[in-house]
C-alpha positions in Angstrom: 0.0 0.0 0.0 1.7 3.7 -1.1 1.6 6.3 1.5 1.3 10.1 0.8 2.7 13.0 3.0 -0.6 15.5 2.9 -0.9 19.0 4.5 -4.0 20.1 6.4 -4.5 22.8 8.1 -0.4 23.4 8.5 0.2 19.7 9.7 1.5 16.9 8.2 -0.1 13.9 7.6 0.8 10.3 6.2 -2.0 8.6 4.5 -2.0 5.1 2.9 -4.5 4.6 -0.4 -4.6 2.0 -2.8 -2.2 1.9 -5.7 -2.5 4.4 -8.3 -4.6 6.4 -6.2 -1.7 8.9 -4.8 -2.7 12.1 -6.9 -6.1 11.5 -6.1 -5.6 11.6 -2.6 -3.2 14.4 -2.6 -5.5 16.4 -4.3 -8.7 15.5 -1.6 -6.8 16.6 1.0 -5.6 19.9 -0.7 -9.5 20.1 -1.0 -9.6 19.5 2.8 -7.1 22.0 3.5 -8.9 24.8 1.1 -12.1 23.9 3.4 -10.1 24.1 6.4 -9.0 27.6 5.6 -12.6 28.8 4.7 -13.5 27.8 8.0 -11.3 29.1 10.0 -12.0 32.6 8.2 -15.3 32.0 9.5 -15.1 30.7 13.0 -11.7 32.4 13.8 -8.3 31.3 13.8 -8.2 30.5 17.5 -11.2 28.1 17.4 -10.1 24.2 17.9 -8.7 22.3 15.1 -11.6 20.1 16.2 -14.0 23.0 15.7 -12.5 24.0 12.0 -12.1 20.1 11.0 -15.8 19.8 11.9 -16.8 23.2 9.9 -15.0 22.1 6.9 -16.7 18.7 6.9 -19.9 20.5 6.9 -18.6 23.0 4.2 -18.0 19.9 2.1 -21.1 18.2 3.1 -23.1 21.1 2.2 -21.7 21.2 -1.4 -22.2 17.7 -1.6 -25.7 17.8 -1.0 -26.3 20.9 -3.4 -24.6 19.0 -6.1 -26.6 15.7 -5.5 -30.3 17.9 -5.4 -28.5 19.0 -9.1 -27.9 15.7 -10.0 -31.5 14.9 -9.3 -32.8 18.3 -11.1 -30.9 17.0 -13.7 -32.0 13.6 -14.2 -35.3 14.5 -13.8 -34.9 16.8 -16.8 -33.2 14.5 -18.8 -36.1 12.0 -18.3 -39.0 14.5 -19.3 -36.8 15.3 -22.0 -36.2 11.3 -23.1 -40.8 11.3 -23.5 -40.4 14.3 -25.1 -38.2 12.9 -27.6 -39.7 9.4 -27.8 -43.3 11.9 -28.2 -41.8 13.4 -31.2 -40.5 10.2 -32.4 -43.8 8.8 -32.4 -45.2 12.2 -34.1 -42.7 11.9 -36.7 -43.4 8.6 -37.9 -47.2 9.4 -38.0 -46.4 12.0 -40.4 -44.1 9.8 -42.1 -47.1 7.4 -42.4 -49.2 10.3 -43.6 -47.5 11.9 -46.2 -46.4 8.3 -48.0 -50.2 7.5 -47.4 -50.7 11.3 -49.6 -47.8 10.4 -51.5 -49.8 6.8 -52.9 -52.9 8.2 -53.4 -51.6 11.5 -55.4 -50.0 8.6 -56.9 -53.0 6.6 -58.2 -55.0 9.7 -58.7 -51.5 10.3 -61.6 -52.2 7.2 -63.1 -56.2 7.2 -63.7 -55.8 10.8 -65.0 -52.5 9.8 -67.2 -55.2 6.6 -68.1 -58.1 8.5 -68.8 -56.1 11.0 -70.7 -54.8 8.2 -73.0 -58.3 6.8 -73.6 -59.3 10.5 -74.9 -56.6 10.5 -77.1 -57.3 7.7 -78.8 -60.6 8.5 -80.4 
């Protein structure tokens, strides 16, 4: 298992992650440290480390749960727009259906006047 030296919050920490996953984790816990820095801007810079580990956690949580109410805005959208589409599919081929139905009778309509206009030549 690697280990990776992270900072948070000034300190060092050694973390172990799976392999391959080193730049991921080096880059949650610069994440972490951003957070821990927007905390302590709010709660002070002498409130615990308990206190501004705590209020970053919640800064983080909170984005998390905005992003997942998107997420589910935007599936919900992309399924109303999925009937819309398969609505307008089905509307389509109908006026497919339609205009080759027009298309056959103009069609036939051709041929008995091109028919009846041969007969009246004849004679």
């Amino acid at each position: 298992m690697p280990l990776v030296n992270v900072m948070v919050n000034s300190k060092a920490y050694t973390l172990g992650c799976g392999e391959g996953e080193e730049p991921h984790l080096k880059d949650l816990a610069a994440l972490v440290d951003m957070k821990v820095r927007e905390a302590q801007n709010m709660v002070g810079s002498q409130a615990s480390e308990t206190k501004l580990l705590l209020t970053a956690a919640l800064l983080l949580a909170d984005e998390h749960h905005d992003l997942l109410e998107k997420l589910g805005a935007t599936a919900a959208t992309a399924g109303t727009l999925q009937g819309e589409r398969e609505q307008l599919h089905l509307r389509a081929e109908t006026a497919e259906g339609a205009a080759a139905d027009a298309l056959e009778a103009a069609a036939a309509r051709l041929e008995t006047l091109a028919m009846l206009a041969g007969e009246g030549g004849r004679a």
